[in-house]
C-alpha positions in Angstrom: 0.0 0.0 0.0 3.0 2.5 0.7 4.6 1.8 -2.6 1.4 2.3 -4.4 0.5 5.7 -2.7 4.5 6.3 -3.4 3.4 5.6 -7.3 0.4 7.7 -7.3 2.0 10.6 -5.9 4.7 10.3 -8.5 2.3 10.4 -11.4 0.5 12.9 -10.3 3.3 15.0 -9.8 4.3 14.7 -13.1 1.2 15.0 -14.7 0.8 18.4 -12.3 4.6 19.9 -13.6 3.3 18.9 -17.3 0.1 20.5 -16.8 2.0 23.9 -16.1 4.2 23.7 -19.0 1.0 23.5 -21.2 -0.5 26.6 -19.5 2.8 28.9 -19.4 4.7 28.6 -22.1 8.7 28.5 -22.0 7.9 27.6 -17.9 10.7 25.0 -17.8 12.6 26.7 -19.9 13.1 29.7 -17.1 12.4 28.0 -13.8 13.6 24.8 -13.3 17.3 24.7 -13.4 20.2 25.6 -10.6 18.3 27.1 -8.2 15.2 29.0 -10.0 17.0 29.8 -13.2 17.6 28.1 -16.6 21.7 27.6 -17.4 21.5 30.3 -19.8 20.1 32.7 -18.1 23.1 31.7 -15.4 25.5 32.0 -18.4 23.7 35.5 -19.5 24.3 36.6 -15.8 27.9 35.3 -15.1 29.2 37.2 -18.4 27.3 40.6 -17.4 27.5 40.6 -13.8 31.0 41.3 -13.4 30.5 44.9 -15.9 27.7 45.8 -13.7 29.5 45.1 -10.3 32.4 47.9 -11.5 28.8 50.6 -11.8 27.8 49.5 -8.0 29.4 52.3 -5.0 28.8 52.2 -1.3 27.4 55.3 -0.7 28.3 57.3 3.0 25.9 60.2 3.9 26.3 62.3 7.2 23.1 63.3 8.2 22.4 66.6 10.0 18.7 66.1 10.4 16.7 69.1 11.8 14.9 68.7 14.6 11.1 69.6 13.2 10.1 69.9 17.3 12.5 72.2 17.9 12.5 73.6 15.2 16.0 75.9 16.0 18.0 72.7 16.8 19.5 69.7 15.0 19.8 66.1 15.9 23.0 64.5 16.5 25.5 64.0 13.8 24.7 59.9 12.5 26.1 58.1 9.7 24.3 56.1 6.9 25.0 53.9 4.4 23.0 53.3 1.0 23.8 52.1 -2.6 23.9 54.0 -5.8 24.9 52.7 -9.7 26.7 54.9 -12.4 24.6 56.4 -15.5 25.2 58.6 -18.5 23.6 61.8 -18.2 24.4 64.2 -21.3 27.8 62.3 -21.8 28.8 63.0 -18.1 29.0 59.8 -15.4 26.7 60.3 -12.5 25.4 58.9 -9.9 21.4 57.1 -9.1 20.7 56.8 -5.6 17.6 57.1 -3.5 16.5 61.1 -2.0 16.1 59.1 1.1 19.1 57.9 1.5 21.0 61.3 1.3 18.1 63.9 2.6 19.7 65.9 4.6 23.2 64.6 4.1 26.0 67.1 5.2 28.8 65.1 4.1 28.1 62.3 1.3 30.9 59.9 0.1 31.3 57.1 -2.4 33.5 54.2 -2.6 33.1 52.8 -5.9 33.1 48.8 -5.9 36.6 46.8 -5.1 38.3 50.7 -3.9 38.9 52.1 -0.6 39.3 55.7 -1.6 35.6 57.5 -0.3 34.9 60.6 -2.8 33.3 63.1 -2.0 29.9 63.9 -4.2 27.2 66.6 -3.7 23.4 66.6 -4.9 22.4 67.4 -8.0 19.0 66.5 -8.6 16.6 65.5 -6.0 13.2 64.2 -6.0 10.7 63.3 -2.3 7.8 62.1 -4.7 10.0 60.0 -7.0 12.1 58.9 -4.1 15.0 59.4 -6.2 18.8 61.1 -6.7 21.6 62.6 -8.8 24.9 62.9 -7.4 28.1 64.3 -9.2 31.5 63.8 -8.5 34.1 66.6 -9.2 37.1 64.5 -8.5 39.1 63.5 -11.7 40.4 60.2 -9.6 37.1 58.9 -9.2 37.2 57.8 -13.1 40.7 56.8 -13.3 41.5 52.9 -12.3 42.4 49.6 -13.9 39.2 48.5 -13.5 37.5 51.0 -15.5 33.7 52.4 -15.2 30.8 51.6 -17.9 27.6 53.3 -16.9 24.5 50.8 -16.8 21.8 50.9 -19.6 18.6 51.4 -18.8 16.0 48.7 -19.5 13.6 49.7 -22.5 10.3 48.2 -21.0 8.3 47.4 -17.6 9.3 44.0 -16.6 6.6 41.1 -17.5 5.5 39.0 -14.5 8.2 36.2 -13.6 11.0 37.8 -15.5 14.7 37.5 -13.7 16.0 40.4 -11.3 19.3 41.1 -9.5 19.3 43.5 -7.0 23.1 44.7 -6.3 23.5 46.8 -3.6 25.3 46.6 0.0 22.9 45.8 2.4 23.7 45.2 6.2 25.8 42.2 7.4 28.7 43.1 5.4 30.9 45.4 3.4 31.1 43.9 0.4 28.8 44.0 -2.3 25.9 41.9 -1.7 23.7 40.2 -4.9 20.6 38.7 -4.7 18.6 37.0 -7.0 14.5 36.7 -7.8 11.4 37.3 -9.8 9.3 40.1 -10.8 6.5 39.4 -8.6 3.8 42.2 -9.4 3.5 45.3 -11.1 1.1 48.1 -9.0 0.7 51.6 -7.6 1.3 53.0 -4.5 3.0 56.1 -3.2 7.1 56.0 -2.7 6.2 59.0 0.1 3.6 59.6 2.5 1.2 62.4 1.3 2.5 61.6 -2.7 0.8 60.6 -5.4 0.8 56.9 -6.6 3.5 55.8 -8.8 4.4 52.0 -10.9 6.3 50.0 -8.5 7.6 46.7 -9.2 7.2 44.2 -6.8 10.4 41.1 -6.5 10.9 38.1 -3.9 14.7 39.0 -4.2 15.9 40.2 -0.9 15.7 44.3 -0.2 17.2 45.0 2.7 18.6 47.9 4.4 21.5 49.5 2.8 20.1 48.4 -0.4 18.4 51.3 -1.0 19.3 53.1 -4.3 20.7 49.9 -5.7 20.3 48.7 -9.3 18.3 45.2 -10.2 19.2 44.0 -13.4 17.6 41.6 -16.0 19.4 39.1 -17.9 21.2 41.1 -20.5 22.4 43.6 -17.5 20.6 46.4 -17.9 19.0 48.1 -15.0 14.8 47.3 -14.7 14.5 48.9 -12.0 16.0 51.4 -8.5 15.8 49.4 -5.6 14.1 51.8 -2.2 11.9 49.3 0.1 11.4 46.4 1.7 8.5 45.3 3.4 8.6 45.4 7.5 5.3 43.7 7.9 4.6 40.1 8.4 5.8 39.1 5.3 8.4 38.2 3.5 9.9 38.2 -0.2 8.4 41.1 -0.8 11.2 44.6 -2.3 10.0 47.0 -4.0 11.7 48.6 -7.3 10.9 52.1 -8.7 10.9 51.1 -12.3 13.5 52.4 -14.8 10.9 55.1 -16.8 10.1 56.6 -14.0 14.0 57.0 -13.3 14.8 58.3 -16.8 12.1 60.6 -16.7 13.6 62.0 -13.7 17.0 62.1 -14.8 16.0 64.0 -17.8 14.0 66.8 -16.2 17.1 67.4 -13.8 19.0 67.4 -16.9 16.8 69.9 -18.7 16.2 72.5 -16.1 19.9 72.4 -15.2 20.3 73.3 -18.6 18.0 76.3 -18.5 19.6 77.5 -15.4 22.7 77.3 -16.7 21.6 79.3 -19.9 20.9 82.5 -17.2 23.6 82.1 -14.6 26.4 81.2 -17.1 28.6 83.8 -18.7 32.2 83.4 -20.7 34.7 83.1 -17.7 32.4 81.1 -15.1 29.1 79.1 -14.3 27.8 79.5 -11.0 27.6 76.7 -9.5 23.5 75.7 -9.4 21.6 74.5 -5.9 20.2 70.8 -6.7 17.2 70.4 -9.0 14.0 69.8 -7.0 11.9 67.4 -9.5 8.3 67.5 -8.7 5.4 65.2 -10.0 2.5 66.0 -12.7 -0.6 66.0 -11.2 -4.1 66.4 -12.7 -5.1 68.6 -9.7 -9.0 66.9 -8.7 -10.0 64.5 -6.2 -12.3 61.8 -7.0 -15.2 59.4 -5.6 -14.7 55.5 -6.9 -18.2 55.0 -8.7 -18.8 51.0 -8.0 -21.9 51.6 -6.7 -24.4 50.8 -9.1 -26.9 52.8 -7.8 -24.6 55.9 -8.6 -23.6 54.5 -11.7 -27.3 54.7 -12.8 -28.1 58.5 -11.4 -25.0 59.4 -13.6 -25.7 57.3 -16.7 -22.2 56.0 -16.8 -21.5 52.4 -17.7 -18.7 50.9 -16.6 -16.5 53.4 -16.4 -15.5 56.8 -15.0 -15.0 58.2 -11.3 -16.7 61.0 -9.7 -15.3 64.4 -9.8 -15.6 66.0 -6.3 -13.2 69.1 -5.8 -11.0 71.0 -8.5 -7.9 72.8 -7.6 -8.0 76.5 -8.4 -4.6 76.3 -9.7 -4.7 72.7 -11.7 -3.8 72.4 -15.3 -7.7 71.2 -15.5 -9.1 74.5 -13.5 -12.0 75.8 -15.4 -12.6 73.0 -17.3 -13.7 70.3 -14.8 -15.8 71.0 -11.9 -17.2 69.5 -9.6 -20.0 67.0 -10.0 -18.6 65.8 -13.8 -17.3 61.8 -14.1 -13.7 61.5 -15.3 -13.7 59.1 -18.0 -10.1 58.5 -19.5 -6.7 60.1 -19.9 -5.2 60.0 -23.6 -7.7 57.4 -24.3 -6.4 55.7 -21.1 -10.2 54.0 -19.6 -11.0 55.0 -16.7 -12.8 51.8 -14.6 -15.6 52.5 -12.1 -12.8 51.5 -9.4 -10.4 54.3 -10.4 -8.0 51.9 -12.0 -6.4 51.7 -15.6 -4.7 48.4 -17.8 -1.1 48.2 -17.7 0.2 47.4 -21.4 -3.3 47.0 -22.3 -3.8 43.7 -20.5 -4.8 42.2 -17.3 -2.8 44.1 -14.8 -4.6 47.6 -13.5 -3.5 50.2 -11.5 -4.5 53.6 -10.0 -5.4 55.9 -12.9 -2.6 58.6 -11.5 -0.1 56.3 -13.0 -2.0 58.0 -16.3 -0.4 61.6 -15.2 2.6 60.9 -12.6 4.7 59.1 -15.5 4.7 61.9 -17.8 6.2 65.4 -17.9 5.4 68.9 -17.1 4.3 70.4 -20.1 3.3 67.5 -21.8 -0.7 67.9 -23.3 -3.1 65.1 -22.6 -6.5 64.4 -23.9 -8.9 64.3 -20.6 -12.4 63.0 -21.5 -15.5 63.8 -19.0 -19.2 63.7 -19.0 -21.0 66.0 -17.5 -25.0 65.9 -17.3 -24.9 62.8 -19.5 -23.2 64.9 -22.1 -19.4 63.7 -23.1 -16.7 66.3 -23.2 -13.2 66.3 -24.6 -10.5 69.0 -23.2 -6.5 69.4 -23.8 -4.7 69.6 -20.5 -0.9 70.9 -20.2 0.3 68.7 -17.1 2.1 70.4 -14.1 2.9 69.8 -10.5 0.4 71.3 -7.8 1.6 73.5 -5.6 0.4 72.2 -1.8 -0.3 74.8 0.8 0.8 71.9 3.0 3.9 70.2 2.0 4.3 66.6 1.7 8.7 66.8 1.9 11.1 70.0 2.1 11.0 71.9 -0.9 14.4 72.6 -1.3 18.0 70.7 -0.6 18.9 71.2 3.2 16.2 73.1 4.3 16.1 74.3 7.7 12.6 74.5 9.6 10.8 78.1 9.3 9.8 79.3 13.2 8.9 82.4 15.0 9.0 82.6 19.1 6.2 85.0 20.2 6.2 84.7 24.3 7.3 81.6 24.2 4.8 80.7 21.9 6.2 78.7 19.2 4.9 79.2 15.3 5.5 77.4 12.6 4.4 76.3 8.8 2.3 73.1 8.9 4.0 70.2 6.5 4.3 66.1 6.5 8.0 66.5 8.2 6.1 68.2 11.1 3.7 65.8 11.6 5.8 63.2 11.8 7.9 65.1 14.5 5.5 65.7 16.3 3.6 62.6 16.0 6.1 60.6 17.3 4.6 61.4 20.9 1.4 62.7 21.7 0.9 65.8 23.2 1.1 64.5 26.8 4.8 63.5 25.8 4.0 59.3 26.1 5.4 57.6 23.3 3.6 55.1 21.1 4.5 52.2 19.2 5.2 51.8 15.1 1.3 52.1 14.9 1.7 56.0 14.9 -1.5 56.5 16.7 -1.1 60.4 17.9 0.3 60.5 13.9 -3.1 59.7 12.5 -4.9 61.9 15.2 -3.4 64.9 13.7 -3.5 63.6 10.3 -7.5 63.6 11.1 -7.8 66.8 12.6 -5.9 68.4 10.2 -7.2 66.1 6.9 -9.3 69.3 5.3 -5.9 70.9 4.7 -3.6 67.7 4.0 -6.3 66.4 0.9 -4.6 68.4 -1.6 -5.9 72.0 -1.0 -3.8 74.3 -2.9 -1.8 77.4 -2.3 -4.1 80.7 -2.7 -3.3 84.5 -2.7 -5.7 84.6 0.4 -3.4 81.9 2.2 0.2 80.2 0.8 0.6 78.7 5.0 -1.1 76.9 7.5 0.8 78.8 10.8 0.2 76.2 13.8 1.4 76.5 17.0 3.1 73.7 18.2 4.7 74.1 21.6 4.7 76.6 24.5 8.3 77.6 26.1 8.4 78.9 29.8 8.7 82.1 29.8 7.3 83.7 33.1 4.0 85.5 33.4 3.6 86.1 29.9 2.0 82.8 28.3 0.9 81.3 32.2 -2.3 79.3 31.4 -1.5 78.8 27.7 -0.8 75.0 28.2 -0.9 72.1 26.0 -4.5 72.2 26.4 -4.8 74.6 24.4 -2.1 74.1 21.3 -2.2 70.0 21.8 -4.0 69.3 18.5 -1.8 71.9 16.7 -4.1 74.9 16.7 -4.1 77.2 13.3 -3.8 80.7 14.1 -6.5 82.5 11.7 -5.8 86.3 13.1 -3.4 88.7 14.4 -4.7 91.9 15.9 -7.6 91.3 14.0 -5.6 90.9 10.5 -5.7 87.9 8.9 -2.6 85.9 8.3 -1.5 84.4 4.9 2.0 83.0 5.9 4.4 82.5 8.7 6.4 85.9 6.9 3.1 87.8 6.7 2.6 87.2 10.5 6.2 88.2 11.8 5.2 91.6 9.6 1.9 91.9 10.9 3.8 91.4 14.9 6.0 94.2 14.0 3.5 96.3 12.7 1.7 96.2 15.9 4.4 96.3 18.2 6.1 99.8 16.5 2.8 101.6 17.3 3.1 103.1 20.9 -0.6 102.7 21.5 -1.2 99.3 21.3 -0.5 97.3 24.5 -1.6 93.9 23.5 -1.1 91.0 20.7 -4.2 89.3 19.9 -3.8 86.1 18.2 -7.0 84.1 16.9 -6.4 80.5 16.7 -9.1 78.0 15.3 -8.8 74.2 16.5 -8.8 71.8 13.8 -12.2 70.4 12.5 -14.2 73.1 14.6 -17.3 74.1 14.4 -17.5 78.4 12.6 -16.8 80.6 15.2 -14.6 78.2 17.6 -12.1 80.2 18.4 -8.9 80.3 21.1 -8.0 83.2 22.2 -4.1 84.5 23.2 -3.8 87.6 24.5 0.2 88.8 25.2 1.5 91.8 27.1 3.6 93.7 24.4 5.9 95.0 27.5 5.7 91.4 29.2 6.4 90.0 25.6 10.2 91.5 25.6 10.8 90.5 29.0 9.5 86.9 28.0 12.0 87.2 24.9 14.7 87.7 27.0 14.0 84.5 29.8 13.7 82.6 26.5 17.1 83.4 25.2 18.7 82.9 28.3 17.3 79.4 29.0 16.6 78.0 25.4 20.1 78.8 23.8 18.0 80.0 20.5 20.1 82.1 18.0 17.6 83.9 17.2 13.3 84.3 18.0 12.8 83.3 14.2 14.4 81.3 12.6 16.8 83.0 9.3 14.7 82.4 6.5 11.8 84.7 7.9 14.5 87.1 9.5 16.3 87.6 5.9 13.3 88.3 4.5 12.0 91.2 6.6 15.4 92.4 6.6 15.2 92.5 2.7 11.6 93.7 3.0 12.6 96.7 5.6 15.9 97.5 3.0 13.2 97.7 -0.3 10.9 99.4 1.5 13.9 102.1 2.8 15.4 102.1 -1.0 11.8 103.7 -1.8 11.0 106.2 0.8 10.7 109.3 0.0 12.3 112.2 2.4 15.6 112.8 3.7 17.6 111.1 6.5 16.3 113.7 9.2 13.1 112.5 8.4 14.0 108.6 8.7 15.8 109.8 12.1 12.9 110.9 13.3 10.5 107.9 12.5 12.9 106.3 14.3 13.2 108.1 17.3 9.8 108.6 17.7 9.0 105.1 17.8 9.5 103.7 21.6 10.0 100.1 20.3 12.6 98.3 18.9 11.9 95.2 16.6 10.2 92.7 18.5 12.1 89.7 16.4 15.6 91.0 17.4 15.5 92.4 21.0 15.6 91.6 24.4 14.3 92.5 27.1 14.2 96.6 26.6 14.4 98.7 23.4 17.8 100.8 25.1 19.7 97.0 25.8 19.7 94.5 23.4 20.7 90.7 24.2 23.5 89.6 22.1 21.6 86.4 20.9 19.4 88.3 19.3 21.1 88.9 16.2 20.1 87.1 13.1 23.2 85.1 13.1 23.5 84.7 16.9 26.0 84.1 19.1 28.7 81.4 18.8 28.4 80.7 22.2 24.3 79.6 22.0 24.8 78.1 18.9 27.5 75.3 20.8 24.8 75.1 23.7 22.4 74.6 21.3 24.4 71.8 19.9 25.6 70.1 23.2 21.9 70.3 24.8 21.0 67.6 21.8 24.1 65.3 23.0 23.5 62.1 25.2 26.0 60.3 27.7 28.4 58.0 25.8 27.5 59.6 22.6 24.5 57.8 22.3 21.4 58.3 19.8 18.4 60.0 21.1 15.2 57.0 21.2 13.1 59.5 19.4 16.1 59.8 16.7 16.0 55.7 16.7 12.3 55.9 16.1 12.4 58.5 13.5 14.9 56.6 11.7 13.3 53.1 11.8 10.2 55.1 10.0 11.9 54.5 6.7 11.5 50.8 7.6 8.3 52.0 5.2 5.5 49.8 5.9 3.4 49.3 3.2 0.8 49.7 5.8 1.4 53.6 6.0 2.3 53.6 2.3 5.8 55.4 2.7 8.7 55.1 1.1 11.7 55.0 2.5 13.9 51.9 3.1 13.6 50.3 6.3 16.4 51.2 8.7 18.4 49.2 11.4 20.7 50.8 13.7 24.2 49.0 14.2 27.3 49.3 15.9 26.0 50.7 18.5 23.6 53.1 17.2 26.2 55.3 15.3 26.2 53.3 11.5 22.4 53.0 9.4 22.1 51.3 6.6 19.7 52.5 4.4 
């Protein structure tokens, strides 16, 4: 009987294999030799792999990461370590790597594969959305060596299900370069950044760890399919993720075409100034839609089987008066449009979100929207372009410090994702919660009328929240966490209401250079209130500067705002000099008659100013600033260790960044 049940077992297992052969052609062909792959595809590999090993560097990034809680401070210096692959960009050898792996980056550093030498690179082109990099490298050694360098080719198409990937990269566990091998698993859409729109992503069961971020996978012949950025940190496992290889061409040539243009105005016959790195943004079609799967709905709007529901139009969308509100997208370039908001993928089986349709193309490209509207179908040109948010999903430029302003103690700053984040971390009462980011998606709640797209208007280009309270004496007693816990927007000053954090450091010195007002009056609205919920702060002027002064003393803060909004008024002020009309006894006079000094740069007294109160600040605060964010034994903050295991990028939370371990005692990440 156990021989017979051995036979029957064998047959059908044969008859099983056979079966699949029939049903997917070429199967044994690709699957079933040396470990997963036929002996020519291992042949294909072996004679390529050792070309594309010499394109491979170990990339080194010191991070200087602002502190988005206090806003004025930095992090402790930390170390990470990511992969990046040579390409050819207009003739020139540069470098692909992921923006997370080098955000922030003080000091980045490559070591090109089998060399010790580290050179130093800077940032080029730069992209949150895309979750992509350009780096250069100025030194001529770098591309001297026996070895040689030959930039990667780019693969022409999206990979077909089952084809062959391997990712190159140096993950954790080692210092050498690290290869893995797999399949292309699925092809979908999902956003590379939290707050971004989706984007192709190719899903492989080859191992993505850390430090593999930035990393080429190759198919057979060699050429790169894909940039590798995530891993999955949830119960899972065989699952990386790969930005596909049009999406990083079309990258690579809008940094290369709008450093061209800049270079066309800042360039002259004995020198080029050197450019600040390109910030790439994403097309976007500017509306936010309903799914129409209801059939019910389906019928009140006459559609079929396709089209979703127009429900809000950005005022400053490439499709701004021409959709509206209430009309039923349809397709994009003849793209169809299903009830679920999904399109086909080559035309086949394989759908994914219809923002694929827009986020893979250029700005300024033209594409054909068709729409119905009252039963009536409608056909409009549409000249694509990225949205500007009036709350930020990343930093908008390279190395961005946190905008701030200090009122009282009360601190004021620009509502964005990094924020959030910061700030989410803990909850308000200062307990810490787990990778489930609970106090995260509070705020994201409250504040989800401003985070769903809304656009930057003339009326209003910030959201100004306050987000903490510093001691500072009598002056803000009984303005607790109570009431700025759930991030409070502040609507009004002094009865004025307030477009920006700039506009609001005006409107505070406005006030304050009058003699007869006594008083600020700041209007703050909670989030998701009721009309006419309002929190009141009322502030002392005189009390104000004394409270200034205990928060210099105690806080170590350069400056009450931070140098962005301080250049500004001090450019504003110089303009506004430059055109006044009268003489300099007349200026002398303004001046004198006005009892108060600026309320940004003083202390406690218009006669005696504090010497941290200059826009640059003292060197003296700025090391206490420093040394107050050091630990015993040179230790990582937990907060910092939390922040940085956020790039572990759950698929849960839809965020892109690489997951990140801390080793060696908390002073090395790979990313």
């Amino acid at each position: 009987e156990e021989m017979l049940s051995s036979l029957v077992k064998f047959f059908l297992c044969i008859i099983s294999h056979h079966t699949v052969a029939l049903l997917i052609p070429g199967f044994f062909d690709k699957r079933i030799k040396r470990g997963g792959f036929s002996t020519a595809t291992d042949r294909r590999v072996a004679a390529e792999m050792p070309n594309a090993m010499r394109s491979v560097v170990k990339i080194y990034v010191t991070l200087m990461e602002p502190d988005y809680a206090r806003p004025w401070s930095y992090f402790m210096e930390e170390e990470v370590v990511g992969s990046g692959f040579l390409v050819s960009v207009d003739d020139t050898i540069r470098i692909v790597t992921n923006a997370h792996v080098i955000t922030h980056g003080a000091d980045i550093r490559v070591r090109r594969y089998g060399e010790t030498q580290r050179f130093l690179a800077r940032v080029i082109g730069l992209s949150h959305e895309c979750d992509l990099a350009l780096l250069a490298v100025s030194d001529p050694n770098f591309f001297c060596g026996s070895s040689g360098l030959r930039p990667l080719q780019w693969s022409r198409e999206l990979p077909q299900l089952l084809d062959d990937v391997a990712v190159c990269g140096y993950p954790l566990g080692g210092d050498a370069l690290s290869v893995t091998r797999g399949v292309v698993s699925r092809i979908d859409a999902m956003p590379y950044f939290r707050g971004a729109s989706p984007l192709l992503v190719v899903q492989v069961d080859a191992a993505v760890n850390s430090g593999n971020s930035g990393g080429p996978a190759l198919d057979t012949d060699g050429r790169v399919t894909g940039v590798a950025f995530s891993g999955y940190a949830g119960n899972a496992d065989n699952i990386g993720y790969l930005i596909p290889a049009s999406i990083a061409q079309n990258f690579i040539s809008q940094c290369s075409l709008t450093r061209k243009e800049k270079q066309n105005h800042t360039s002259n016959k004995f020198f080029i100034v050197e450019q600040e790195p390109v910030m790439v943004r994403l097309c976007v079609l500017g509306v936010t839609t309903q799914r129409c799967e209801n059939a019910g709905l389906r019928s009140a709007l006459a559609l079929g089987e396709s089209g979703v529901l127009v429900t809000r139009v950005a005022s400053n969308s490439c499709v701004s008066g021409k959709l509206r509100p209430g009309d039923v997208l349809l397709s994009i370039d003849q793209e169809r449009i299903a009830c679920d908001g999904s399109v086909a993928v080559r035309g086949g089986a394989e759908r994914v979100h219809f923002a694929h349709a827009v986020t893979s193309r250029r700005p300024g490209e033209q594409v054909l929207v068709e729409f119905s509207r009252a039963g009536n179908r409608h056909f409009v040109n549409a000249t694509l372009a990225s949205l500007n948010l009036l709350v930020p999903i990343a930093e908008e430029s390279y190395q961005v410090k946190p905008s701030f302003l200090v009122l009282a103690g009360l601190v004021l700053q620009p509502l964005s994702r990094p924020l959030l984040e910061a700030l989410g971390s803990s909850s308000s009462d200062g307990h810490h919660h787990d990778t489930d980011h609970e106090h995260l998606h509070v705020l994201e709640a409250l504040h989800a009328d401003v985070l769903s797209g809304r656009e930057i208007t003339e009326e209003r280009s910030q959201v100004v929240v306050w987000t903490s309270t510093l001691p500072a004496g009598e002056a803000n007693a009984g303005y607790d966490t109570d009431l700025r816990g759930d991030l409070p927007v502040l609507y009004r000053l002094n009865g004025i209401q307030v477009k920006n954090l700039l506009h609001a450091a005006q409107i505070l010195e406005q006030v304050q250079s009058d003699p007869s007002n006594k008083y600020f009056l700041l209007e703050f609205t909670p989030p998701n209130s009721r009309p006419g919920d309002i929190i009141h702060v009322v502030l002392d002027i005189e009390e104000t500067f004394q409270a200034n002064e205990i928060i210099l003393q105690r806080s170590g803060l350069p400056a009450l705002a931070s140098d962005d909004i301080l250049d500004q008024l001090s450019s504003a002020k110089s303009s506004k000099s430059s055109r006044r009309a009268g003489s300099k006894q007349r200026a002398a006079a303004a001046d004198a008659s006005s009892s108060r000094a600026p309320i940004l740069l003083t202390g406690p007294s218009p006669q005696e100013q504090h010497t941290d109160t200059s826009i640059l600040g003292s060197a003296a605060a700025i090391v206490d600033n420093l040394q107050s964010q050091k630990r015993p034994n040179g230790s990582v903050k937990k907060k910092q260790r939390r922040k940085r295991q956020q790039y572990s990028n759950s698929r849960s939370s839809r965020s892109s960044s690489a997951e990140a371990d801390i080793s060696s005692g908390g002073r090395q990440v790979d990313r």
